[in-house]
N, C-alpha and C positions, 0 to 999 in steps of 0.2 A: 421573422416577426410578421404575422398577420395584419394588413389596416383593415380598418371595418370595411364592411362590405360595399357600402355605397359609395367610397373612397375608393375603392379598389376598380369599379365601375367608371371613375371619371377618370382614372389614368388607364385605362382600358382603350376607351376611347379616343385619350388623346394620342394615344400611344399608334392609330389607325391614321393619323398624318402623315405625309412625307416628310421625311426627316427626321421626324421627334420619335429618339429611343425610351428607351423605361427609365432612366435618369430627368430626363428633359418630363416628361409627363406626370412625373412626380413632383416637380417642383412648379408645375404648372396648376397641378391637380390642388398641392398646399396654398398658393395664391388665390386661390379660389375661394380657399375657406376664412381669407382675412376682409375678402370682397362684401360690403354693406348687402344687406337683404334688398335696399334697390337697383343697386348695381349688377346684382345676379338675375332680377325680374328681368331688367333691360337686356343683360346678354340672353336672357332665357327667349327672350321675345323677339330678337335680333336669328338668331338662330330659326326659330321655329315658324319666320314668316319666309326666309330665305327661299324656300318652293315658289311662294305666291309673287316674292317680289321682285325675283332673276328668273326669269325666261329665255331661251336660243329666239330669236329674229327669225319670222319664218322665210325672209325672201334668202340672207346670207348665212345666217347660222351661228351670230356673232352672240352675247351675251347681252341683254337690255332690260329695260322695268317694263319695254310696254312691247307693242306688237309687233312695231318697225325701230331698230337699232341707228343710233346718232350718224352710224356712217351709211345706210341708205337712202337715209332724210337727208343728209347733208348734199346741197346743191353744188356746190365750190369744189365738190370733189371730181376727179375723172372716172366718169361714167362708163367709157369704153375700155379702163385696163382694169382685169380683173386679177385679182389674187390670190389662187387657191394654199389654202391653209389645210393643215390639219387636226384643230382644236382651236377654240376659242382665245383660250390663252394667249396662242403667237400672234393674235391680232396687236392684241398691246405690247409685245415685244419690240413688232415693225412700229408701229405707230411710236415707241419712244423714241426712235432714230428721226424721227421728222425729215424723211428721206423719200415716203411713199403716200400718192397722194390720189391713188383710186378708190375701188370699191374693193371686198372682198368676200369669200367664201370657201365655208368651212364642208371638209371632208370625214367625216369622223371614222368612216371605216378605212383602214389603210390597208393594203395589199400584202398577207403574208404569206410568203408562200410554202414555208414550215408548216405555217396552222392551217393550209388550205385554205386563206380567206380573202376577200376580194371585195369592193364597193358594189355595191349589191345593185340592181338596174335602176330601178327608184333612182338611187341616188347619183347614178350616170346621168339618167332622163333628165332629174329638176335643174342640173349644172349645164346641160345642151339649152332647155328652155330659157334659163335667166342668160345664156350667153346670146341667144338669138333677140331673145325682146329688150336686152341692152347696146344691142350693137356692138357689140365688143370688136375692138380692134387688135389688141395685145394681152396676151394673158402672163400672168407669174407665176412659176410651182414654187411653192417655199416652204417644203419637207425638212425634215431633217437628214442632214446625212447620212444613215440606215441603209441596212437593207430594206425595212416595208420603203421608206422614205423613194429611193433608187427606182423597186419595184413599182412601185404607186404612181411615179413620174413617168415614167417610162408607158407605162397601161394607158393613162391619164393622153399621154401624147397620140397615142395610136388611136384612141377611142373620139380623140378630136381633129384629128387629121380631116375631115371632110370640110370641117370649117376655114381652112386655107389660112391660119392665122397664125404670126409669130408667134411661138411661145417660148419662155425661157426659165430657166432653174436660177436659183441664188449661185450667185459664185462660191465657191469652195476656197479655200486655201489659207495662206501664212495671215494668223493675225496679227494686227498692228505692233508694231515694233516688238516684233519676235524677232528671234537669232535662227537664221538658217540650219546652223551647228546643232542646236535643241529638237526640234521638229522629228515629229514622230515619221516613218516612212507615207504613212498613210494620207496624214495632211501634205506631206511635200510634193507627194503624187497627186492628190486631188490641184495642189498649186501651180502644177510642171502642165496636168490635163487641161485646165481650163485657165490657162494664161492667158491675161488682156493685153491689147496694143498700147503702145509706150509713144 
């Protein structure tokens, strides 16, 4: 069965989300059409300003409304440890854990070495710069566990070696009240690798 065309267009698109297959986008696509004529102005409007009203922070890279992001402004924060990320997104990841209370900074090219690709000099430069005029004392990698993740970490290390500065990766390993027994090899060795003091 054919739906009209315009209908076929909005599950189209919604279908270009993560996660949502041609079931899910259908029944999202149908809701839509029960939605009041103001209701659709407002998400049409909510949508279409979303360029002008989300900008990356040009000192961290973080996602903000205006030019400098809540956690650059933010004075109460530590100034000296920084947190290299690689997307916007894990900012608010870390930040639900209410665990980490510096600054940080986004990497958006990661290291693949499949695809020949690599954080381009620019973007080496401006993360040496903001590490020199912050003082930075301690730095975070908090990749994912990957290979670009690994690869990225590793580059990221070498490439900051002149600065003499700890730096450290997220620990790896068994998540909270996991069974030994269950554990994949992969996580039980990243667990067995980077085991803490007891």
């Amino acid at each position: 069965m054919q739906y009209p065309e315009h209908l076929e267009k909005i599950i189209t698109t919604f279908r270009k989300l993560p996660g949502v297959g041609g079931r899910t986008a259908e029944r999202f696509a149908f809701d839509l059409l029960t939605w009041e004529e103001a209701q659709l102005a407002a998400f049409a409007k909510l949508i279409d300003e979303t360029p002008q009203k989300i900008e990356s922070c040009s000192n961290c890279g973080a996602l903000c409304e205006r030019q400098s992001c809540n956690f650059c402004q933010n004075t109460k924060r530590h100034q000296q440890i920084l947190c290299i990320v690689s997307s916007p997104k894990e900012i608010f990841s870390i930040e639900k854990t209410g665990h980490y209370r510096g600054l940080y900074h986004v990497i958006d090219d990661l290291l693949s070495p499949l695809d020949n690709r690599a954080p381009s000099a620019v973007t080496i430069q401006k993360l040496k710069q903001r590490i020199k005029s912050l003082g930075v004392k301690e730095i975070l990698i908090a990749f994912n566990a990957s290979l670009e993740g690994d690869a990225t970490a590793h580059f990221l290390k070498e490439e900051l070696l002149d600065f003499n500065l700890p730096i450290y990766r997220l620990a790896f390993g068994l998540p909270m009240g996991s069974s030994i027994e269950f554990a994949d090899p992969g996580t039980l060795g990243r667990a067995l690798t980077h085991k803490a003091l007891f």
